[in-house]
C-alpha positions in Angstrom: 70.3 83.2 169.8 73.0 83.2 172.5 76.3 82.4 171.7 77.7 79.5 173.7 80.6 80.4 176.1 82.4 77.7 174.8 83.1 78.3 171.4 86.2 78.4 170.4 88.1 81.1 168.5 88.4 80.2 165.0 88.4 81.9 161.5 85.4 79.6 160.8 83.4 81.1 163.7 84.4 84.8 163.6 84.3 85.9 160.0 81.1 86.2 158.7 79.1 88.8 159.4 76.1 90.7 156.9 76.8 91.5 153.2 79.8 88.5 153.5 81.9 91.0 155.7 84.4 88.6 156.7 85.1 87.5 153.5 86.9 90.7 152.5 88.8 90.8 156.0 89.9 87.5 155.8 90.9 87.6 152.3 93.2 91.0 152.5 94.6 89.3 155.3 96.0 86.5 153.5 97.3 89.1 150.7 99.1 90.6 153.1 100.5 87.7 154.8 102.1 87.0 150.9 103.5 90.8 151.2 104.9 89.9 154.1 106.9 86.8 153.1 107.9 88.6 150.2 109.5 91.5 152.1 111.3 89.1 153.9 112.9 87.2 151.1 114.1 90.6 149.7 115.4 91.3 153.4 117.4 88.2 153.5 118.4 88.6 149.9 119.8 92.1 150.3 121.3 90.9 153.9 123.3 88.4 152.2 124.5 90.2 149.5 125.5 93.0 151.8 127.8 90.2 153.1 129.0 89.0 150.2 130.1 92.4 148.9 131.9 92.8 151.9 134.1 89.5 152.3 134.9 90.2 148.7 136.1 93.9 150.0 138.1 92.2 152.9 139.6 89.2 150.7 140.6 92.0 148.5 142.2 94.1 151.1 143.9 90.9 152.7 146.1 90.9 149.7 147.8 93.7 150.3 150.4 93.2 152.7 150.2 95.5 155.5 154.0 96.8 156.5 155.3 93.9 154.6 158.9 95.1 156.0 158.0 95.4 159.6 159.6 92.7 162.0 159.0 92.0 165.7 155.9 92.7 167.4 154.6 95.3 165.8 155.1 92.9 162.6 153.3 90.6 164.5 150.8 93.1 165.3 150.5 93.5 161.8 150.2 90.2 160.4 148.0 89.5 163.3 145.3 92.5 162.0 145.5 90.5 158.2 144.6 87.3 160.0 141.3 89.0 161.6 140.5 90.7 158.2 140.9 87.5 156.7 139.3 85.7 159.3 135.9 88.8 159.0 135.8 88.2 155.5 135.7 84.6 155.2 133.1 84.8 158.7 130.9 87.5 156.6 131.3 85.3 153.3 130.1 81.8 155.4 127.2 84.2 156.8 126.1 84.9 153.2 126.0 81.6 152.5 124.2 80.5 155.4 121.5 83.2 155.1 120.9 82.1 151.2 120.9 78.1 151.5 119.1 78.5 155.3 117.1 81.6 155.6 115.9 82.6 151.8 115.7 79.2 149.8 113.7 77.8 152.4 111.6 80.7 152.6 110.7 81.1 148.1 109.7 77.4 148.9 107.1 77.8 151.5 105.8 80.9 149.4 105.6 78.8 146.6 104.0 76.2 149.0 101.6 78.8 150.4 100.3 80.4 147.3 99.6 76.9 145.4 97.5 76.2 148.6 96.1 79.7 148.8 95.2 79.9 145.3 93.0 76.4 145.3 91.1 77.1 148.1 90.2 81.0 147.0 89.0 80.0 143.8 86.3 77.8 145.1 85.2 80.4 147.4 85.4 82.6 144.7 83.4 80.7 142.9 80.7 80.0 145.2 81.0 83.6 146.5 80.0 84.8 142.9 77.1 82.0 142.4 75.8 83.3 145.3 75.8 87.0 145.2 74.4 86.5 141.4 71.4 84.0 142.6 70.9 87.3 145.7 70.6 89.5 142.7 67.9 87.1 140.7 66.1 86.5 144.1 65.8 90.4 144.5 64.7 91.3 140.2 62.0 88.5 140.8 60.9 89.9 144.1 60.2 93.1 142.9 58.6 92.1 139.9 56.6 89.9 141.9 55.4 92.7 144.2 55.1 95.2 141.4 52.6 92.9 139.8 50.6 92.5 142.9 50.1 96.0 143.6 48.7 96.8 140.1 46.3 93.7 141.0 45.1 95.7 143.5 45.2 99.1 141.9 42.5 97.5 139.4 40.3 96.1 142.0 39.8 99.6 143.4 39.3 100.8 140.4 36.6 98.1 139.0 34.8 99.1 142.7 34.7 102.8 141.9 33.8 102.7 138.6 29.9 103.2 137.2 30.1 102.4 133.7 29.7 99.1 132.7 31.6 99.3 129.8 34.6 100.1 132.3 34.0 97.8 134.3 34.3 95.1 131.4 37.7 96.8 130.4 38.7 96.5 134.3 38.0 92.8 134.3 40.0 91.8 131.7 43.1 93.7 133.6 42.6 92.0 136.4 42.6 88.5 135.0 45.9 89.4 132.8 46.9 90.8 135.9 46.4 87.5 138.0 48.2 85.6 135.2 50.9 87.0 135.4 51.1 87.0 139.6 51.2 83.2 139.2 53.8 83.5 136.5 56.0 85.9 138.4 55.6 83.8 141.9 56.9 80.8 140.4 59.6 82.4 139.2 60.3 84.6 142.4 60.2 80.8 144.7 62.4 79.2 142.1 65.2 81.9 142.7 64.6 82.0 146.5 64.9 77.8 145.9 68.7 78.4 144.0 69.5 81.0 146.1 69.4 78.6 149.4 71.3 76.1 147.3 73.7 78.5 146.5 74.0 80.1 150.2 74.4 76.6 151.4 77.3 76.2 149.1 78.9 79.1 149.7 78.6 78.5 153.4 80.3 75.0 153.3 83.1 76.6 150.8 84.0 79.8 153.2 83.8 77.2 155.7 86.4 75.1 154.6 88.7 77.8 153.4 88.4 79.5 156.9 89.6 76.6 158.4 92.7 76.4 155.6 93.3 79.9 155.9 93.7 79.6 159.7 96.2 76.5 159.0 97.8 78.4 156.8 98.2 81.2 159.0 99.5 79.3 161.7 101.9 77.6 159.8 103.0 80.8 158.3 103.8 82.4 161.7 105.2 79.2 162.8 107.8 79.0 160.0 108.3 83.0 159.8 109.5 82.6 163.8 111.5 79.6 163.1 113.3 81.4 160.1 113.8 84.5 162.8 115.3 82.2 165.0 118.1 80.3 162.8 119.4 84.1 161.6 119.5 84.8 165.3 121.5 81.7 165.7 123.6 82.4 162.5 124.8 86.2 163.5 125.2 85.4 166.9 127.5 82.3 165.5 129.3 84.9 163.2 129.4 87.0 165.9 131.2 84.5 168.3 134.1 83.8 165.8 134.7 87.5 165.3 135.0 88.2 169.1 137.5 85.3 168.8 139.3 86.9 166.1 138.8 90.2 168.5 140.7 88.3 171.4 143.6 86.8 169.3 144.2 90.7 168.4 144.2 91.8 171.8 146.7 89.8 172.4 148.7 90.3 170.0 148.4 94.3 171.0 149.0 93.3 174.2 152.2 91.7 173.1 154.0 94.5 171.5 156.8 96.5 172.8 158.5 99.0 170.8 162.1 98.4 172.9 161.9 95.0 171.8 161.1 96.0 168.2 163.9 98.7 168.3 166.4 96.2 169.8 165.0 93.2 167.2 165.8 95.3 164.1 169.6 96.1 165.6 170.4 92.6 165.8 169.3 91.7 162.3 169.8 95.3 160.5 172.6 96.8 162.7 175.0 97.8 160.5 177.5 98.4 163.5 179.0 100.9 165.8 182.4 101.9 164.2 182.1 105.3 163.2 184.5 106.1 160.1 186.4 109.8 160.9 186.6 111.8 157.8 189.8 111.4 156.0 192.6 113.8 156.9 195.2 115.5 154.5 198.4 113.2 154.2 201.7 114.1 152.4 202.7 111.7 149.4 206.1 111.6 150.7 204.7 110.9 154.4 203.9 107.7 156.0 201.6 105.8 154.4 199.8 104.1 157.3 198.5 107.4 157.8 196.1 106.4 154.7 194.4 104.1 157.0 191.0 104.4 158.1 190.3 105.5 161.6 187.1 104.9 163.8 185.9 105.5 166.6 183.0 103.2 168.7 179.8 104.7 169.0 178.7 104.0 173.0 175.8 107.5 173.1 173.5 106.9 176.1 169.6 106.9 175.6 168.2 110.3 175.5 166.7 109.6 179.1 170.5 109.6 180.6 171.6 113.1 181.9 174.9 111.9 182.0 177.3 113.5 178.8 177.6 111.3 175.6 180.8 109.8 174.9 182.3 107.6 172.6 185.4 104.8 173.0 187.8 105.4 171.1 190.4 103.4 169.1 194.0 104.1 169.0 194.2 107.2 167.5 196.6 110.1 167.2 195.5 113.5 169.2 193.9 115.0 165.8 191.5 112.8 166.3 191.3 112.5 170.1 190.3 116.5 169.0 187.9 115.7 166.5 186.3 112.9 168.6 185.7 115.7 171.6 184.1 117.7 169.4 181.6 115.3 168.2 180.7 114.1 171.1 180.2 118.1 172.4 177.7 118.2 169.4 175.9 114.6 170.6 175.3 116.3 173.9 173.5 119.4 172.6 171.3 117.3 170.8 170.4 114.4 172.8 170.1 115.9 176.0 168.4 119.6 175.9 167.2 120.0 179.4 170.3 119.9 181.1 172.1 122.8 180.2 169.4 125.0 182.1 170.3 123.0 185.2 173.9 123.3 185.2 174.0 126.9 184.6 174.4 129.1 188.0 172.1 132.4 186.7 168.5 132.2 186.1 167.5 133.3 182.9 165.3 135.6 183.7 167.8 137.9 185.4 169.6 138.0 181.5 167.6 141.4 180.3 168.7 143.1 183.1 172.3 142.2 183.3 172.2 143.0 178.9 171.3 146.6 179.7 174.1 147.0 182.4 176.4 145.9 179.6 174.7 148.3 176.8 175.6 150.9 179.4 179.4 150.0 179.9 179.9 149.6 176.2 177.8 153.3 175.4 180.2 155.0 178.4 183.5 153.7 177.1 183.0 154.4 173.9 183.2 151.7 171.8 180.1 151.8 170.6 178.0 154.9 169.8 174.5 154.7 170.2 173.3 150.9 169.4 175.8 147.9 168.6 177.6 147.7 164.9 177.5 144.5 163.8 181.2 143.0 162.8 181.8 142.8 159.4 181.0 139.4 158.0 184.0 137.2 156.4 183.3 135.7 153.2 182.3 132.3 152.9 185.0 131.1 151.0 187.1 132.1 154.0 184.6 130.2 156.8 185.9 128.1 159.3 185.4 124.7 158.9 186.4 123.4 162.3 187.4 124.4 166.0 189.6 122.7 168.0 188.3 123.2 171.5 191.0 120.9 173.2 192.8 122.6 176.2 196.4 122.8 174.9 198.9 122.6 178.4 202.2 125.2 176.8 204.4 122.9 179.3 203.6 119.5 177.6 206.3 118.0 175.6 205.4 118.3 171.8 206.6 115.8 169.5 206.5 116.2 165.8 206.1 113.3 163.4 208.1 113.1 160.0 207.6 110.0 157.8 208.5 107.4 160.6 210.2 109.5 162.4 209.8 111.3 165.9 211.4 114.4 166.9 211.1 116.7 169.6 210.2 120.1 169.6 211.7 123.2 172.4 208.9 125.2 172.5 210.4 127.3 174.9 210.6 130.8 174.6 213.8 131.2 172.8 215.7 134.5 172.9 214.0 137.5 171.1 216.0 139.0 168.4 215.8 142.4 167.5 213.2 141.7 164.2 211.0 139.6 166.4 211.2 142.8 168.9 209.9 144.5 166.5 207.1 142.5 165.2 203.9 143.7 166.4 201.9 141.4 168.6 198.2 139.8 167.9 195.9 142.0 169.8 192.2 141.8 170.5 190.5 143.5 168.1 187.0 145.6 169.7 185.9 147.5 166.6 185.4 145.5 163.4 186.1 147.3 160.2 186.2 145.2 157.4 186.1 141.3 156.7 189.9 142.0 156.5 190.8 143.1 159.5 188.3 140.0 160.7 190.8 137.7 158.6 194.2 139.7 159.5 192.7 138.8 163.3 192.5 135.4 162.6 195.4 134.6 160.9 197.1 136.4 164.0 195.7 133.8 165.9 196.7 130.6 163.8 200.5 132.2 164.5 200.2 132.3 167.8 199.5 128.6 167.9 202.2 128.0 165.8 204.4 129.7 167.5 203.5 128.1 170.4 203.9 124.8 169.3 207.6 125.5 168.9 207.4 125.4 165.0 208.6 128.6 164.6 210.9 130.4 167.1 208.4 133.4 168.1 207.3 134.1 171.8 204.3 132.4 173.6 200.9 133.1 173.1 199.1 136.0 174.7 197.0 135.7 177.5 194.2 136.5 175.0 195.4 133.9 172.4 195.2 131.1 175.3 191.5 132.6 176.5 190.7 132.1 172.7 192.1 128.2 172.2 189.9 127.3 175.6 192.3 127.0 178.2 191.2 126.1 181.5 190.6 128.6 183.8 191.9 128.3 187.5 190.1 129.7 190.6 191.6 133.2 189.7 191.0 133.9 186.3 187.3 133.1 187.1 187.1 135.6 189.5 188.3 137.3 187.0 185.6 136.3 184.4 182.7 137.1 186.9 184.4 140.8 187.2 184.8 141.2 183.4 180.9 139.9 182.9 180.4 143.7 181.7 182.1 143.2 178.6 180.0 141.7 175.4 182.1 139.4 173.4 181.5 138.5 169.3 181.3 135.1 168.2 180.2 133.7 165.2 178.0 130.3 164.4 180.1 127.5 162.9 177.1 125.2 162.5 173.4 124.6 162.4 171.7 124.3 165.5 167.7 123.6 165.9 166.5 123.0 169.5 162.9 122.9 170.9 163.8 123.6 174.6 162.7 127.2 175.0 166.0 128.0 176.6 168.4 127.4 174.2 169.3 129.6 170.8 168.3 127.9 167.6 171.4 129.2 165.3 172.3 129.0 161.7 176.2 128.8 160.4 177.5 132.1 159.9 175.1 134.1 162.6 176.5 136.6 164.7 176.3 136.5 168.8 176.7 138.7 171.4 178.0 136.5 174.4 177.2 138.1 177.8 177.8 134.9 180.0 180.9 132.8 179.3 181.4 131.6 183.0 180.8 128.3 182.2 182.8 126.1 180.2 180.2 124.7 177.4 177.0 126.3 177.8 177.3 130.0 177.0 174.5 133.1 177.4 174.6 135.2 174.2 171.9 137.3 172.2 171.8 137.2 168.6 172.0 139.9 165.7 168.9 140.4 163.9 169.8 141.8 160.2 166.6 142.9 159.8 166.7 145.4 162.5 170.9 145.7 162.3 170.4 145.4 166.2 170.8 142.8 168.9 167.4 140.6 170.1 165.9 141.5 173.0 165.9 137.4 174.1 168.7 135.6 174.8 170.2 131.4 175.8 171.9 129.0 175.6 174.7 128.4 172.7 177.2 125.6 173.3 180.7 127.0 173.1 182.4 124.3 170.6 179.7 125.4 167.9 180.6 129.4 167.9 184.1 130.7 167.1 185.1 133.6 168.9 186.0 136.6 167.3 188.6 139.1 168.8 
């Protein structure tokens, strides 16, 4: 028979096939289309508590503040990344929900729906599939009984032909018509189970008919609901997912909107404590005035470290102890704020430094003061360190004045006559071999006379030319001609305070370190090597030391 070409395709008209083929196709099928539900509750099940477990994570991490002392924008900044966490977890906790009351309760019910439906309609065709397989089976024992029978029938009529004996023949008979009996018997019985076996095929037809057809509706309905859940979780990330790229975009602004000037600037107008910087309290007499007692600032006005201009600070009314102490801070400011100019300002490259070290080595080794490699001075003790340096240039013409309680007086520091014991008193003279830490101190001490005697507060000569090279004097166009001649000569100096720089041309130095200075032509920035204790020798490198943090040593 030839199929008509317009029959359409249907489970009812495709699955069938010998030995009830279709059957077990069909039916696997519709197992596995419960498998496949079933994976897909557990997918939206774990999906949603994935999410769940997460916004509980983020609603747990919201409470904790996140730089809970930070103002301005970067505050902002901050409180703005809480808000998005906030905003994530409560988008991933909405998504949970969504996915369990949307995605997975709809879906257990139209499982529920598809296996009471499933299950009705396979047990009929169960049930008619197993009437019909056991009237095949009857149909088939009756058959073969049937046909067994028939050929012994025959088996006996040869046998009744060949035989001679009449007594045989009798006994042949009798078989025969036993034989013929039971034939009848046996093709009743075989048309009766062919007769239940059509009723039964019938059946089973119109059952596996039917359930085809439900099977197929099934089906379809199944795909139709599986693509309509696929579509509202579409629908539900790509909400979720809108809201977060909102949340995104309110925190790119909020980056966008941070300035760290404006933070910086923020926090001094709310935390600035102000610029009056206390100067440390100075030794005053019981008996002396007591507004000395007072406290005495001076205004902090340091530029940005950008400015290559040097740091300085305004200063209130103060007396020229502190004018000195004020210079010297703002000396130190300027080494640390601003390394990179010092290499500018100096006249000799460093790299011409080795060189000009050896050419000194030489002039020390020929005139004798050193024999064979440089002694390192003997160190003073450090209850006798100096504390401070005043690196003010002192004019000796100025008009001193010396203040008593209330009381102004002037002081001739002109170079009185010189009696016959002050004749006799030897002179401070630059030292250029160090013995002990004594004759360090004795060398000193010379020193601090000079200045007194200077001053006018005792009636001894002026300072020596080396005296007023030590105190920092400004040199006139002479004396530096003078310098650059005298460059040969190495002079000692010693560290009065910590210094750490990064630029590569300056000296990092500790208080109390010994220098060589080789360059002093310049007024603040010096060139000196330092002494290396492990070695008891002079480093090979050299740079820049600033001049108000060594003391010279004569």
């Amino acid at each position: 028979m030839t199929p008509s070409l317009n029959v359409p395709k249907t489970f009812a008209n495709n699955f069938w096939g010998k030995e009830d083929a279709g059957y077990n196709v069909l039916m696997h099928k519709m197992n596995m289309a419960k498998k496949t539900c079933d994976d897909l509750k557990s997918f939206y099940n774990t999906k949603a508590s994935l999410h769940e477990e997460l916004a509980k994570k983020l609603l747990k991490q919201t409470k904790t503040e996140l730089g809970r002392e930070e103002t301005g924008t970067l505050g902002m900044l901050l409180a703005s990344t809480q808000k998005q966490m906030e905003a994530s977890a409560q988008a991933h906790q909405e998504l949970a929900r969504k996915i369990r009351v949307e995605l997975e309760l709809p879906l257990d019910n139209f499982i529920l729906e598809q296996k009471d439906k499933r299950k009705l309609y396979q047990t009929n065709v169960d049930k008619a599939h197993r009437n019909k397989n056991l009237h095949e089976s009857h149909v088939n024992k009756a058959k073969e009984k049937y046909e067994a029978e028939c050929a012994k029938k025959l088996s006996l009529e040869h046998q009744i032909a060949s035989a001679t004996a009449s007594k045989d023949m009798d006994r042949l008979q009798l078989k025969v018509e036993r034989s013929k009996n039971e034939i009848r018997t046996l093709d009743k019985e075989y048309k009766d189970a062919c007769a239940k076996l059509t009723d039964a095929t019938a059946l089973w037809n119109h059952e596996w008919k039917i359930a085809c057809d439900r099977f197929q509706e099934m089906e379809e309905k199944r795909v139709e609901f599986l693509h309509h859940s696929m579509c509202i979780y579409i629908n539900i990330l790509s909400t979720t997912s809108g809201q977060e790229q909102e949340s995104y975009e309110q925190f790119w602004k909020a980056l966008d909107v941070c300035d760290p000037k404006t933070d910086v600037e923020k926090f001094i107008d709310e935390k600035g404590t102000g610029n009056m910087i206390p100067e440390p309290p100075v030794y005053v007499n019981y008996f002396d005035d007591p507004a000395k007692t007072l406290p005495r600032y001076q205004v902090a006005q340091f530029p940005t470290s950008g400015n290559d201009e040097i740091p300085s600070t305004a200063p209130l009314p103060q007396t020229p102890a502190i004018t000195s102490a004020k210079t010297t801070t703002a000396r130190r400011s300027a080494s640390y704020c601003e390394p990179r100019r010092r290499s500018s300002q100096h006249h000799h490259p460093p790299k011409e430094l080795p060189k000009a070290v050896e050419e000194r080595k030489a002039h020390l080794y020929a005139s004798g003061s050193c024999r064979g490699e440089y002694k390192k001075p003997a160190p003073a003790s450090r209850s006798q360190d100096v504390d401070h340096v005043d690196d003010e240039c002192i004019d000796p013409r100025a008009q001193v004045v010396m203040a008593i309680g209330n009381n102004r007086f002037q002081v001739d520091h002109q170079q009185p006559p010189i009696s016959q014991q002050q004749k006799q008193r030897p002179k401070p003279r630059r030292r250029r071999t160090m013995r002990t830490s004594l004759d360090m101190e004795e060398a000193f001490n010379d020193s601090i006379r000079g200045l007194l005697q200077e001053l006018g507060a005792q009636h001894h000569q002026a300072t020596t030319t080396e005296q007023e090279e030590y105190y920092h004097h400004p040199p006139s166009q002479q004396q530096q001609q003078q310098q650059q001649q005298q460059q040969q000569q190495v002079i000692w100096a010693r560290a009065l305070y910590d210094y750490h720089s990064d630029h590569p041309d300056d000296l990092s130095i500790k208080r109390g370190t010994w220098l060589a200075i080789v360059q002093n032509d310049h007024k603040d920035w010096w060139v000196a090597h330092k002494w290396d204790e492990s070695i008891n020798a002079l480093q090979d490198t050299c740079g820049y030391v600033a001049s108000s943090f060594v003391q010279v040593v004569p």
